[in-house]
Each structure stands twice: as C-alpha cells, then as structure tokens.
C-alpha positions in Angstrom: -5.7 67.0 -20.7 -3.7 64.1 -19.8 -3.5 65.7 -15.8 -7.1 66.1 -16.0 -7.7 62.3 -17.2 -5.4 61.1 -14.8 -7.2 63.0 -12.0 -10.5 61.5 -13.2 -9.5 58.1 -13.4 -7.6 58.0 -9.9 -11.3 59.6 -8.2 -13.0 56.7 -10.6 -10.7 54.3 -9.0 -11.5 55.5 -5.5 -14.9 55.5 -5.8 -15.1 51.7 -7.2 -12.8 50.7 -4.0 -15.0 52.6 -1.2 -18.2 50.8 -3.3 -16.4 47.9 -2.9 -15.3 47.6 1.0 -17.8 50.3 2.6 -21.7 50.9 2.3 -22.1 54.2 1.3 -25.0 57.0 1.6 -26.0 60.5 0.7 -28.1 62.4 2.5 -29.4 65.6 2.5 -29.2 68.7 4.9 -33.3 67.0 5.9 -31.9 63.9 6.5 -33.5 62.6 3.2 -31.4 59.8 1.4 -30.3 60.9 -2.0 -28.1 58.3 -2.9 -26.8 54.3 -1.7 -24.6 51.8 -3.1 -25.3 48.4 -3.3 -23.7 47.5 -0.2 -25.9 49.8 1.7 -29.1 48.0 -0.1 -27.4 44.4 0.9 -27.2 45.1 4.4 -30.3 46.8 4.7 -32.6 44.6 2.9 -34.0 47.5 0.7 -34.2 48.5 -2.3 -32.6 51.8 -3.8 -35.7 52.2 -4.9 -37.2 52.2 -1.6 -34.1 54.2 0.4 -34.1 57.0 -1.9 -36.2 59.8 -0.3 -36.8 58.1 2.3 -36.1 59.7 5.9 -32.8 58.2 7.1 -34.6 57.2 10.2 -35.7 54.4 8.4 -33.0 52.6 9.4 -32.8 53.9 13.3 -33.0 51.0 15.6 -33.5 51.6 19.7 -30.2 51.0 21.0 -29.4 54.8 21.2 -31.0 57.5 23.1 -32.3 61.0 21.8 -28.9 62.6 23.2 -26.5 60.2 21.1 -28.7 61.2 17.8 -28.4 65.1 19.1 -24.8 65.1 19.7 -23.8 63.7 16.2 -26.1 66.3 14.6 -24.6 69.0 16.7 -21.2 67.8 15.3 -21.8 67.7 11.6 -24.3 70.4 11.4 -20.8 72.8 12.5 -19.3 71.1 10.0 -16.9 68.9 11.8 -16.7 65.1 10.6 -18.5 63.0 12.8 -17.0 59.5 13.7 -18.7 56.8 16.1 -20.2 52.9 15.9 -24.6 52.8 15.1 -26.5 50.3 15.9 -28.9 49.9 12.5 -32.0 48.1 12.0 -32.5 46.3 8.4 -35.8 45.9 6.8 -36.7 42.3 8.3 -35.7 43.7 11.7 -32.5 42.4 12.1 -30.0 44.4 13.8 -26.5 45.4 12.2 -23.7 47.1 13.6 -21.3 50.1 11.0 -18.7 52.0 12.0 -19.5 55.5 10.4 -17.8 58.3 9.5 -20.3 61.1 8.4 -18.7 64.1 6.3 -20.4 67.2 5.9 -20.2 68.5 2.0 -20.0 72.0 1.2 -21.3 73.9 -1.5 -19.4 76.7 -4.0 -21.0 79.4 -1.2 -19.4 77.1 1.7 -22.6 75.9 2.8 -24.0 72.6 3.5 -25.6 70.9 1.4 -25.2 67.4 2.2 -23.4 64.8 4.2 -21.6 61.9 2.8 -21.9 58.7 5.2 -19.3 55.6 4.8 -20.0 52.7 6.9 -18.0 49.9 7.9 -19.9 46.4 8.6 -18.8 45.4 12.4 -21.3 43.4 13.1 -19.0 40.1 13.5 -16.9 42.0 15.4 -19.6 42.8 17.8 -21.0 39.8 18.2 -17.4 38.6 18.9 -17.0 41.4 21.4 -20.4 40.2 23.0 -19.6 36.3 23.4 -16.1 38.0 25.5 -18.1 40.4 27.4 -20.4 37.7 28.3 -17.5 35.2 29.2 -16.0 37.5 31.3 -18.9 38.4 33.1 -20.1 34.6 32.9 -19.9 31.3 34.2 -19.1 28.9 31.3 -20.4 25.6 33.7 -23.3 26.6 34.8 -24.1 29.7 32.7 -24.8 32.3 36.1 -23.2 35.8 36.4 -19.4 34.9 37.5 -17.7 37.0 40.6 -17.1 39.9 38.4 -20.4 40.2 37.5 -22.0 40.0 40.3 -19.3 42.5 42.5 -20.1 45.1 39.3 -24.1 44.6 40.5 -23.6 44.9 44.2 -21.4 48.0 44.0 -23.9 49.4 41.9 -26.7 48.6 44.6 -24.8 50.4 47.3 -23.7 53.5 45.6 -27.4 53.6 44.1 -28.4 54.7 48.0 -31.9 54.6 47.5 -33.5 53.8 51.0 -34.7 50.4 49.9 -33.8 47.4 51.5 -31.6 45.0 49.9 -29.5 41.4 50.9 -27.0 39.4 49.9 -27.1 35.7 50.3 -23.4 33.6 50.3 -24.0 30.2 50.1 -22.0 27.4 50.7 -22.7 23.1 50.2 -21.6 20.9 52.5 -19.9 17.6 51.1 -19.3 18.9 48.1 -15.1 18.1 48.5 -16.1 14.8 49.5 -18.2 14.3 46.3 -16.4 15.5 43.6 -13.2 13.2 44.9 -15.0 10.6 45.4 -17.2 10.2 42.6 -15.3 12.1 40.5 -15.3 15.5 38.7 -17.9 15.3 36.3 -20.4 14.1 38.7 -19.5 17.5 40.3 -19.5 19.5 37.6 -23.2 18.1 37.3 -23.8 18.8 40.7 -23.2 22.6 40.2 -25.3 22.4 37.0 -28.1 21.2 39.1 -27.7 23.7 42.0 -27.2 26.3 39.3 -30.6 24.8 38.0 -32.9 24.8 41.1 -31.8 28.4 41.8 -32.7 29.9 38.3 -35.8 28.4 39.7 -36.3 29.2 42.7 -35.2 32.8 42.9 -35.9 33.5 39.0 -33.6 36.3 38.1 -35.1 39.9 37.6 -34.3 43.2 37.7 -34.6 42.8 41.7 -32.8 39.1 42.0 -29.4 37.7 40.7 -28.2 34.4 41.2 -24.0 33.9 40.5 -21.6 31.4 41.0 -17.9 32.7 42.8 -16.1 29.3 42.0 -16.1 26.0 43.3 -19.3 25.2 45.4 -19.9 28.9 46.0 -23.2 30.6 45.0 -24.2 34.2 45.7 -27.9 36.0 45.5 -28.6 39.3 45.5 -31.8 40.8 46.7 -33.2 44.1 46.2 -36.1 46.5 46.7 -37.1 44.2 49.8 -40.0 45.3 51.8 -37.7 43.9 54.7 -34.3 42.6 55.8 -36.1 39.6 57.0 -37.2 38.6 53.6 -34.1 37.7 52.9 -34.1 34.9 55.7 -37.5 34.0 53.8 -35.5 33.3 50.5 -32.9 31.7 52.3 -34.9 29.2 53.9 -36.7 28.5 50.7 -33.2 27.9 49.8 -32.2 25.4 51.9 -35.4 23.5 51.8 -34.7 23.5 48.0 -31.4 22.7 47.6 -31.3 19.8 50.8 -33.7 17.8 48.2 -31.6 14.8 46.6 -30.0 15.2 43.1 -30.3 12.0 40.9 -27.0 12.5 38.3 -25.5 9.6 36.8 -27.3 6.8 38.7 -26.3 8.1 42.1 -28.7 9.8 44.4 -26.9 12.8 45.7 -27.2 14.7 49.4 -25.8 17.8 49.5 -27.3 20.4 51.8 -26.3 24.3 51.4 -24.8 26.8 54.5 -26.4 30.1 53.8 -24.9 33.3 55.7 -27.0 36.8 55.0 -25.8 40.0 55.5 -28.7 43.0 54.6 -28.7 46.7 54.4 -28.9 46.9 57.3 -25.2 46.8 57.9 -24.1 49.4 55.2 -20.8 48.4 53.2 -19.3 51.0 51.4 -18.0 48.6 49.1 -19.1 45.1 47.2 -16.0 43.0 48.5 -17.1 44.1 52.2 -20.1 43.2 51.5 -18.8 40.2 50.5 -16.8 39.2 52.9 -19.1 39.8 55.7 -21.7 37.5 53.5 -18.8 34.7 53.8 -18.5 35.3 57.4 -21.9 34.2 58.0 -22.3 31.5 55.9 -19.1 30.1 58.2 -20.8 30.8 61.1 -23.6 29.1 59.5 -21.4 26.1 58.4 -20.1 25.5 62.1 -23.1 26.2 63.6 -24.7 22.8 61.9 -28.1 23.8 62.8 -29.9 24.0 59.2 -30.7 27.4 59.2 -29.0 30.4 57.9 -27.0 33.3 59.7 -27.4 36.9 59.5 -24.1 38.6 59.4 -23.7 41.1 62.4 -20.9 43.2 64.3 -20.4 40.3 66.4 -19.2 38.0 63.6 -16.7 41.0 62.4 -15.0 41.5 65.4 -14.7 37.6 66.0 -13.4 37.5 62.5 -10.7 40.2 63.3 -10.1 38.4 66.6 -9.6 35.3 64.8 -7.0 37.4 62.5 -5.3 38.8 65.2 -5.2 35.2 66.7 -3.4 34.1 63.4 -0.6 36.5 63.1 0.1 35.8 66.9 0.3 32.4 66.4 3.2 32.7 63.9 5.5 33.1 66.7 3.9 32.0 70.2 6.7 29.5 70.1 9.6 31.8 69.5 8.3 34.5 72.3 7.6 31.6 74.7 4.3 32.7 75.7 3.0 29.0 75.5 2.6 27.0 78.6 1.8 23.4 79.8 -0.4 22.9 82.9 -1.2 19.6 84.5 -4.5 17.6 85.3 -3.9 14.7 87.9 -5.4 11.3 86.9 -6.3 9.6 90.2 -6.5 5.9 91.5 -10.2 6.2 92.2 -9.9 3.4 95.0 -6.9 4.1 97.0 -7.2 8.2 95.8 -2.9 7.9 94.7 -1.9 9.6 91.5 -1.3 7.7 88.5 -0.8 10.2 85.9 -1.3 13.5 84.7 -2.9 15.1 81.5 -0.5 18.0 79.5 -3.1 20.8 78.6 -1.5 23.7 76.7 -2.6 27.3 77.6 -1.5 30.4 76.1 -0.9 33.1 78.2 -1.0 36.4 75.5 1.2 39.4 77.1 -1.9 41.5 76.0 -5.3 39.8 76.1 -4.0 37.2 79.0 -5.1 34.0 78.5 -6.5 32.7 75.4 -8.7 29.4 75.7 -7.4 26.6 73.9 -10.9 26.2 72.2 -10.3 29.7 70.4 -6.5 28.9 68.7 -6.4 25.1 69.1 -8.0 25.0 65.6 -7.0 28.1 64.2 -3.5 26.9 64.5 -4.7 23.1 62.4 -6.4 25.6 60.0 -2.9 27.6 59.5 -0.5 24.5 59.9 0.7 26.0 63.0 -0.3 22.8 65.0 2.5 21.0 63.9 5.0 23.2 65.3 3.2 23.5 68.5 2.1 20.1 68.9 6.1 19.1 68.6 6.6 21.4 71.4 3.5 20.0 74.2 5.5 16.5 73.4 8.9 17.7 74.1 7.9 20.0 76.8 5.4 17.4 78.9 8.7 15.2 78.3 11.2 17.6 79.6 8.6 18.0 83.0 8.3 14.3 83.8 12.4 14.0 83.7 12.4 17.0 85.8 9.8 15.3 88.0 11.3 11.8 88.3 14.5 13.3 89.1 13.0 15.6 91.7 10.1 13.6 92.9 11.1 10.6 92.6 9.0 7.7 93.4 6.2 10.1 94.0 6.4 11.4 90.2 3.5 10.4 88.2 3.8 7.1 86.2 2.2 8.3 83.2 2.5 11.0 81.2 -0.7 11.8 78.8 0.0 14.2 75.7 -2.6 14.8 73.1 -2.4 14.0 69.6 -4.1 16.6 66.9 -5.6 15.0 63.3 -2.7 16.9 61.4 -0.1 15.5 63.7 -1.3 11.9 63.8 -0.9 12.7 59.6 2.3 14.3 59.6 5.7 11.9 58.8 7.6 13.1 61.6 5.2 12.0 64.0 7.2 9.3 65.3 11.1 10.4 65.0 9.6 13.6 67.1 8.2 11.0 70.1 11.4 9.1 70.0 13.8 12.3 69.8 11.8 13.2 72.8 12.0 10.0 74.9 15.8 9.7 73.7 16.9 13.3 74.4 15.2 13.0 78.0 16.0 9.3 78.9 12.2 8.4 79.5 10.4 5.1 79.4 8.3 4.8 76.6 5.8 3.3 78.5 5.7 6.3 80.7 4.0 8.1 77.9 0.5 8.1 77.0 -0.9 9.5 73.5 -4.2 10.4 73.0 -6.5 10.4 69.8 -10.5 10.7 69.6 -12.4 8.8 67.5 -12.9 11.3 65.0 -9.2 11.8 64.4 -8.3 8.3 63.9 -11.0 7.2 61.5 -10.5 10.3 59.3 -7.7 8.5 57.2 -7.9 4.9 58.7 -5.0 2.9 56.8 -2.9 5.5 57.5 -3.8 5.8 61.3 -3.3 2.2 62.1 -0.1 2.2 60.3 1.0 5.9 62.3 -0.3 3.9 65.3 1.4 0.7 65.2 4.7 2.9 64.8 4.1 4.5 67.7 3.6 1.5 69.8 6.9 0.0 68.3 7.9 2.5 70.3 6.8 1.3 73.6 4.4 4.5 73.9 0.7 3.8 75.3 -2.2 5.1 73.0 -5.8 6.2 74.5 -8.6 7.1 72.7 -9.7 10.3 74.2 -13.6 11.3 74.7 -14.7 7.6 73.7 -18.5 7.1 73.0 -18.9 10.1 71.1 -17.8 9.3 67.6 -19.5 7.4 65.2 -17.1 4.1 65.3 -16.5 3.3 68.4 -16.8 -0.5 68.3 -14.3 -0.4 65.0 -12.0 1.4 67.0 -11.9 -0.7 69.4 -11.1 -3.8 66.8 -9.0 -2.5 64.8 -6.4 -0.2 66.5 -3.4 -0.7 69.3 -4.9 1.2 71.7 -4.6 0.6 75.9 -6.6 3.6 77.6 -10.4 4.2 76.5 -11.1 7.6 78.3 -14.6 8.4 78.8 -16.0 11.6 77.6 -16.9 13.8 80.1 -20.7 14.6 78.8 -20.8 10.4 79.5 -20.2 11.8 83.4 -22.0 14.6 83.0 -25.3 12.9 82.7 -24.8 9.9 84.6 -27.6 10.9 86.7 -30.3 9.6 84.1 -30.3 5.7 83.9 -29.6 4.7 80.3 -26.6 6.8 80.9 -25.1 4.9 83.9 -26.2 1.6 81.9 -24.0 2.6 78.8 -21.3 3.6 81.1 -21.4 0.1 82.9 -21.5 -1.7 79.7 -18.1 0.4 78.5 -16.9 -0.3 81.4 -17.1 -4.4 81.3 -16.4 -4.2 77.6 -13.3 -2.4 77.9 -12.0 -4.8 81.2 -13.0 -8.2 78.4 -10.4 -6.5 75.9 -8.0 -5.7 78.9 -8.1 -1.7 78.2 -8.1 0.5 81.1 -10.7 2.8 81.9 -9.8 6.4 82.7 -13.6 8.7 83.5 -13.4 12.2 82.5 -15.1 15.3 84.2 -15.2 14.1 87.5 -16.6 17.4 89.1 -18.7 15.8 92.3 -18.4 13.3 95.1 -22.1 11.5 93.8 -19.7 11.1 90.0 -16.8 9.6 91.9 -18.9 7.1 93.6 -20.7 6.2 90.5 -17.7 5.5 88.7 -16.6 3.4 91.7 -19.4 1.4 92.0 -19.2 1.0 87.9 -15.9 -0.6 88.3 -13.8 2.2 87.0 -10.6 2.3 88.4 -9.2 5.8 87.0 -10.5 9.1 86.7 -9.5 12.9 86.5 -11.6 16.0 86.8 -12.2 19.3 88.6 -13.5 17.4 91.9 -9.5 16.7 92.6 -8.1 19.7 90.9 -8.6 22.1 87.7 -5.4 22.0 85.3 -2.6 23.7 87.4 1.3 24.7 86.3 4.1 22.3 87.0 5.2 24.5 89.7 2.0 23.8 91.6 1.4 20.6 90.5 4.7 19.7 92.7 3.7 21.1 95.5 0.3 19.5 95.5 2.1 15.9 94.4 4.5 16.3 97.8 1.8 17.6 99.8 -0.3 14.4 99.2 -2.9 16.8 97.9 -5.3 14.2 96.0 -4.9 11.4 98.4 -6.8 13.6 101.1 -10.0 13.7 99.1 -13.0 11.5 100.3 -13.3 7.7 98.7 -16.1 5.6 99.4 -14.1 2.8 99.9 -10.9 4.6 101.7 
C-alpha cells in the first residue's frame, strides 16, 4: 500500500507541475476537446465550458497550410509523438504562439483513444525572434529593407524565371559627403530619413516594388512584372525629378540631387550581387556623366569596368617594370618662334595593349593612391632629362622645364623634400622648373594649397596655373596664390573664332601683363590661332601647330635641328 500511495502521490505531483508551467488539452480520436486546464482557458480566452466539445479547430489560426495540419495527423494517428511550434488564435482574435508536443494515448486493446496535447507559451519568444528577423533584414535609420534583404528578393526574382520583365535601380546622391561633414551627422541622418521618405512615396512598396537602403547614401529599387525595360527609366526619372526637390531639415534648405544607374532583364544575372554590381556600374557612369538623367547598364559598361580592373592591377607596378615614359611638348616664343620650354607629358606604353591614354589611368592611379608614386617619378625623371639636356645641348636646352602637379600630390607632405631631392640630386636651377596646378586642384583645400605653394616657391620653383578660365575662381586665384605662368586652356583657343571669345582672351591677356604673369596659350593647332594670339599680345604658346608630344630622343633632334624656329610667324 505504501508503494501504491507513493506512486499516486509522485503522478499527483506531476500533474500539479505540468498544470502549473504548461497548458494542457485532451482531445479525442475526432479532434473533440475533452478536457483543458486553466492555463489553456487563460491563453485562449474561453471558457472550459465553452472548449469542451468543441472541435479543436476552434482555435486554428491561418498561419499554416492544409499540408502542415496533414503531416502532424499523419504522425500521431501512427502513433508516433508529434512535436512542432502552432500558431493559435484566442477568442478575441489575438494570435499566440505554443510549442506542442501531442502524445497519442492508448487504450487496454492498444488502440487510440485519445491524444494528450502540452503546450508551451512562446509567444515572447517569437515576438523576440521577429524584432531580430526584422533588424537583420532592416534598416534601423530609415526603416527600408537593408542589403540583406533586398539581395534575398532579387535572387528570388531571377531564379523565379518567369518571362516577365523586371529592373533594378542603384541610386546614388551627390553632395551627400559634403553635407554630412559640413553640417554635421544628424542633419544627414535626416537627410536619409527624408530620401527614405519621398521614395516610400513615390514608388509605394508592393508585391511588384521594393525600396532598400545598402548604407550610406545608397538606395536600391526593385521593379517587377514590368510591361517593359523602359519603364524602369520612367521610375527613374520620376526619381530624379523627386528627389532633386530641396529638403528643409533643421532650418537649412538642402540640395541634393540623386545618380541613378538601371540595369533590367534584359541583361540576365545569374546572381543578385551581379546584378548588383552592374546596377553600381551604371549609376557611376551616371555620376560622371553629370547630365541629370539615368544610365542603363550594358556590355559596354562591363568590359570598361574590367578594363578599368585590369588597368588597376597593372598600375601596381608600371614603375618597377619601367613601362612609363615622359614625352615632350615645346613651348615657343610666339614672336621670334625660339623655344623656351617644354611640357613633361607622361605616357604609358603597356607591353600588351600599347599605349594607354593618360585620360584612362591618370585618375585611376589618384583613385588607387598610385599617383603619388608616379607623380614622384615625372618630377625626378623631367629633372634627370633637362641635366642631360643642358649638359648635351647646352645653350640650346630649354630654359624651362614644366611638370604637372596632381590634387593628391599638391596634398601629400612630401611634396616639397621630393622637388628639392630632385633639383639637389641633378644640380638644377630651381627657377628652371615650372609646376603646374589647375584651378580646381588648388581651391579644393585652399589653406593648405597656399601654404604647399609658398613652400614650393621658397624653393625658387615657378608655379602656373594650368587650363586657367575654366574653374570657378579664377580671379581668387589670381589674388591669393604665388603663382608666375597663367596657361590658357586650350578650349579658350579652340573657339577663338567667335568674338566674345577673342574678347575674354584679350582681357586675360592685359590682366595677366597688369599682375606681371606670363601668358603661355595652349592648343595652338593653326596658323589663323598663332596669329590671333599674336596680335592679342601673347607672347608664349605650345600646341600641335609646332609639334605633338614627342620622346626626349626626338625632342633633341628637333631642338638641334632648329625645328620650331622654321615655322611661319607673322611678325618673323
């Protein structure tokens, strides 16, 4: 007796603790409820009254299908103990979450006659689970699908293959940089809230369009089921119209115009980061372009991308495998037609491909840093020449030597102790050499220009502002930095057939002579240019009507063979 109480009291004492931590139900083989505990009536909002004999579907919400409801049947109904997480609907509507274990119970013939349910509440835990999910899928600034997110959705639009058209937008805004350091963080983080605010609506997210945000000022749309490619340049230019508007946020009034690049279906990716990426590619084609209107990716953009990427890892060591090369321009006394000077243009002359403008690595190698490293060697090369020259030529070697000066260089401390190494290690005048800066490269960090500057001419060296008259300062520049040379650009020569052209030109001219600059004309391609500039009062010029840029080797021969001094001058 004392076994049997024993065994009575321990399945009395597990009985109280299961009421106690789970909600518990009986049911029968019909799925009518024989049986609840109070826990079962708490989270259900009904009465026992009410659950029992009442079909347990009373409680089935719609977040299962058929098959989920078929497959747990299929398990208990063979006897087996059926485990899994249910999604239950209480009587007011809400929606609860239980782990369940559902055990079949057998009768004295080994028959079922019941099952036995024991559910655990999870709810908080799946709420918790939700807020995660939706943070790592999410945002937290502006609330829009993050890069995860919105790489999950593309990938499932391309392996959906379904034959309808569908785009991705990549959008980019310019000034953002400029904003957020200048007016500080949180006026950019309200930026993106707005931006993130006029695309909700103006593309309105549906099953068909999704806005995200990839970090910083990048923004992404996804368009599907389109009738055509070309709708997505529609969106986009809704787009740009939208976003170009001003933004009022914390008493500023805000510009910040968006770059768009498009790539559709019509260039299938196999996956979303291709997709991606070739998205990206337009919107920098877009973003160079400058022309307020967005880009369609295509083939052409790829393989300049992978030329530009095979342009990079050649750069890396152009220096060490000697492949770069300086060629001359002669700058010409335009009265007496005797050299002056020369300009050191770099070329780069690619064992493979031959020669690769300067206009397709020149900024590649500022993008990569590599321009420091090349820039050091044009100055101590073009040094090394002239030596060579003044030794060999003598006085028939040019005067003046005129190097150009890149934005990163101009920035970088070692500027100066690399000129003066250079003049040092090849016993040079300083005064022989000639730096030039544009506009644009001097004004990007002004303090710190004029100070670089006035080092430089410390040194002795002449500066010249290269391509004058196209920047947007021109007049400060002229105030406020040491220069001696204003060169005029050549798109000034260019069109120095229309009137207000050769006006501006004369007035640069006389402005430039009243501050004691010289002049030096740029582009001279015709005999009509040269006399023009003569009659201006220009005294210097270079361009293709006396020679294109030639090698040192040649640029000898043409210096002792009086080359330039043959060609016609009006006032020879």
């Amino acid at each position: 007796m004392t076994d049997i109480h024993s065994e009575l009291s321990y399945l009395q004492a597990f009985r109280d603790a299961v009421d106690e931590a789970g909600i518990v139900a009986i049911n029968d083989t019909k799925g009518r409820i024989l049986d609840v505990n109070d826990n079962f009536c708490q989270i259900s909002g009904y009465t026992r009254e009410e659950l029992i004999g009442a079909d347990h579907r009373i409680l089935r919400s719609d977040q299962h299908s058929n098959l989920f409801f078929r497959e747990m049947y299929r398990t208990i109904r063979r006897g087996k103990t059926w485990r899994g997480e249910i999604c239950n609907k209480a009587k007011n509507g809400k929606l609860y979450w239980v782990n369940t274990t559902i055990v079949p119970m057998f009768n004295e013939q080994g028959k079922i006659d019941g099952y036995l349910a024991l559910r655990i509440d999870i709810s908080e835990q799946k709420r918790l689970m939700q807020r995660l999910q939706h943070l790592a899928h999410h945002d937290p600034l502006t609330g829009l699908p993050n890069r995860v997110s919105i790489l999950e959705s593309i990938q499932k639009v391309i392996d959906r293959k379904s034959g309808r058209h569908f785009a991705l937008l990549f959008m980019d805004f310019d000034r953002f940089k400029l904003i957020n350091d200048s007016l500080g963080h949180d006026v950019g983080d309200k930026l993106l809230e707005a931006i993130a605010d006029r695309l909700r609506k103006t593309v309105r997210a549906s099953d068909t369009i999704q806005a995200a945000r990839l970090g910083g000022d990048e923004f992404v749309v996804l368009l599907e089921n389109l009738s055509s490619p070309d709708d997505a340049i529609l969106v986009a230019n809704r787009l740009l119209e939208t976003l170009a508007r001003p933004y009022i946020l914390g008493g500023y009034t805000i510009y910040s115009s968006a770059s768009i690049g498009i790539v559709t279906s019509e260039h299938r990716s196999e996956t979303a980061s291709e997709m991606l990426s070739d998205a990206d590619l337009a919107m920098y084609e877009a973003k160079a372009t400058k022309q307020d209107r967005p880009i369609v990716f295509d083939r052409v953009l790829r393989d300049k991308a992978q030329k530009r990427l095979y342009i990079e890892n050649q750069l890396r060591d152009v220096i060490s495998r000697d492949e770069l090369k300086l060629f001359y321009q002669p700058i010409i006394d335009l009265g007496s037609g005797e050299l002056r000077g020369v300009e050191a243009l770099l070329r780069w002359f690619h064992p493979e491909c031959g020669l690769i403008p300067p206009d397709e690595f020149i900024s590649v190698a500022e993008e990569m840093d590599m321009i420091i490293p090349v820039g050091n060697f044009v100055v101590d090369e073009a040094c090394r020449q002239l030596a060579q020259w003044r030794k060999t030529l003598g006085t028939q070697a040019p005067e003046n030597l005129h190097v150009n000066v890149s934005r990163k260089q101009l920035e970088h401390p070692t500027l100066v102790s690399i000129v003066a190494e250079a003049l040092r290690k090849y016993d040079i005048p300083a005064k022989c050499l000639h730096l030039e800066v544009t506009e644009s490269i001097i004004m990007h960090d002004r303090d710190a220009s004029i100070e670089t500057l006035n080092d430089l001419k410390k040194l002795g060296v002449k500066l010249d502002v290269d391509d004058f008259g196209t920047g947007y300062s021109s007049l400060s520049c002229l105030c406020d930095f040491p220069i001696d040379v204003l060169k005029l650009d050549r798109e000034f020569i260019k069109r120095s057939d229309r009137d207000r052209e050769v006006l501006l030109i004369h007035a640069l001219i006389i402005l430039a002579e009243k501050l004691g600059l010289e002049v030096i004309g740029e582009g001279i391609e015709n005999i009509e240019q040269l006399q023009l500039l003569q009659g201006l009062g220009c005294r210097l010029g270079q361009g293709y009507y006396y020679s294109k840029p030639i090698c040192g080797e040649e640029s000898e021969k043409s210096i002792l063979a009086c080359k330039w001094s043959t060609r016609p001058m009006i006032n020879a």
